[in-house]
Residue, then its C-alpha position, 0 to 999 in steps of 0.5 A: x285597613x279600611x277608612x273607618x279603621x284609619x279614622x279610629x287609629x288617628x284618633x287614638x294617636x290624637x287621643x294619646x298625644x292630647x294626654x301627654x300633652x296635658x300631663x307634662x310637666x317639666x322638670x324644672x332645669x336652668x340651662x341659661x347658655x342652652x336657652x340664650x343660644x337657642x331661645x325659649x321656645x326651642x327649648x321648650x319643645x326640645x324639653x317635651x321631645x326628651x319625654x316624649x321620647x321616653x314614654x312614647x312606647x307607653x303612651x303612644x306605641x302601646x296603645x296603636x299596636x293593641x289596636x292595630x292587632x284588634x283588627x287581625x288577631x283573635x285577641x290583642x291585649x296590653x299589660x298582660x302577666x305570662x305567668x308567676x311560676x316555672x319549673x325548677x328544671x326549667x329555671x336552671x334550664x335558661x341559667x345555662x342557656x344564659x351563660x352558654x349564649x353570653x360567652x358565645x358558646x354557642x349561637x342562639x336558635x329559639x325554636x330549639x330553646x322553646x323545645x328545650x324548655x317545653x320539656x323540662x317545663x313541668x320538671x322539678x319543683x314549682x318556683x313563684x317568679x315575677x317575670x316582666x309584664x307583657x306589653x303585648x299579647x297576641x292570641x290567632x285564630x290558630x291558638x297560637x300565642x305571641x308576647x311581645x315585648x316593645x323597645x327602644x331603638x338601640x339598646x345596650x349590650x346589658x339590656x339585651x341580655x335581660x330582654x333575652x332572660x325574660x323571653x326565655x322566662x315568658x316561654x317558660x311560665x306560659x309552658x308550664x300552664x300549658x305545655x302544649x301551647x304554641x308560644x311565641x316571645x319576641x322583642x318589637x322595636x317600633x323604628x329601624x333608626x338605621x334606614x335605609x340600611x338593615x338594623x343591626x346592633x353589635x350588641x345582638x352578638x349571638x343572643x337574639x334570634x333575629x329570625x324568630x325572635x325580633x320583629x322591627x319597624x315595618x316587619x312588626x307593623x304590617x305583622x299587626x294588621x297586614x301589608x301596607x300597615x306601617x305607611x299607613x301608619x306613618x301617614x296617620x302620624x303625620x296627619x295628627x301632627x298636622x291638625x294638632x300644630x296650633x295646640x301643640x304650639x299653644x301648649x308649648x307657648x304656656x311653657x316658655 
């Protein structure tokens, strides 16, 4: 990335935590003994923390990532629909891939399963569906496609489970638009919480594809915009939080 891109990507950043900023309004919580052991002031920024932790894939991760996709992919789209209708054949399709991969019968291989689906996509009859919104649309100069789905850092085993469905329905509802399209559905986790270490959760079990199915940290940053993204990242981070410290502190003074 080049400085111009850097400045544009602080400024995003800056851009998007000046919004939550503004919009936050604390739920009203009396928690006397927290707040006489620890203060005022460690309780208001421990309050924006919890929201700020759980909007920040909307509010910040979000939007840095259709960014940072702009400067390498031929179109990077947020909020986008994969499509409202697959197959009947194609829907008792995944029910069984479903079942057959929560029991651990078998192992999960997404190549396989998008093939699988590709040929059953346009099979039986039509069924309207309302699959999850793709928080991510990537598009190559190839014409081939990635929906990508952002996440926490450590879902449950439940939550797999659903993520896993809805790549599977994705891939179905893009496929039955186009069964030729060369289509990618993955999850994205901003973070590896475990680092050093590689990230691995049990609750994985056999449902992911970790090969082609999960992108984490800085493998999904520097697939956006090239080697050397994710410490670029981090820095543009870092400096936002450098240069905003008096706002945020004064924010935070109007909240005690």
């Amino acid at each position: 990335m080049n400085a111009q891109q850097v400045a544009e990507l602080q400024g995003i950043i800056t851009n998007s935590l000046r919004n939550k900023l503004a919009n936050y309004n604390p739920e009203s919580k009396h928690m006397p003994f927290h707040t006489r052991l620890l203060g005022k002031d460690r309780m208001a920024l421990y309050s924006f923390i919890q929201s700020l932790n759980t909007t920040f894939g909307i509010s910040i991760f979000e939007p840095v990532a259709v960014y940072l996709g702009s400067t390498r992919f031929r179109e990077s789209l947020r909020n986008q629909v994969a499509g409202s209708t697959i197959s009947s054949e194609a829907s008792a399709l995944i029910e069984r891939t479903m079942n057959e991969l929560v029991a651990g019968n078998t192992r999960t291989n997404k190549l396989e399963e998008i093939e699988r689906i590709r040929e059953v996509c346009q099979s039986g009859s039509p069924i309207e569906v309302k699959p999850v919104r793709v928080d991510l649309k990537l598009v190559n100069e190839d014409r081939q496609v990635y929906l990508i789905d952002l996440k926490t850092a450590k879902p449950n085993i439940n939550e797999f489970k659903a993520y896993k469905r809805t790549l599977l329905e994705w891939v179905a509802a893009s496929l039955y638009q186009d069964p030729s399209l060369q289509i990618h559905t993955l999850l994205a986790i901003p973070y590896n919480p475990y680092e050093p270490k590689p990230y691995e959760r049990w609750t994985i079990n056999s449902l992911i594809d970790t090969d082609h199915e999960l992108m984490v940290g800085k493998q999904f940053w520097d697939f956006l915009a090239g080697s050397g993204t994710y410490e670029l990242l981090l820095d543009a981070f870092e400096t936002v939080g450098i240069e905003m410290r008096d706002e945020i502190d004064a924010r935070f003074a109007e909240l005690e």
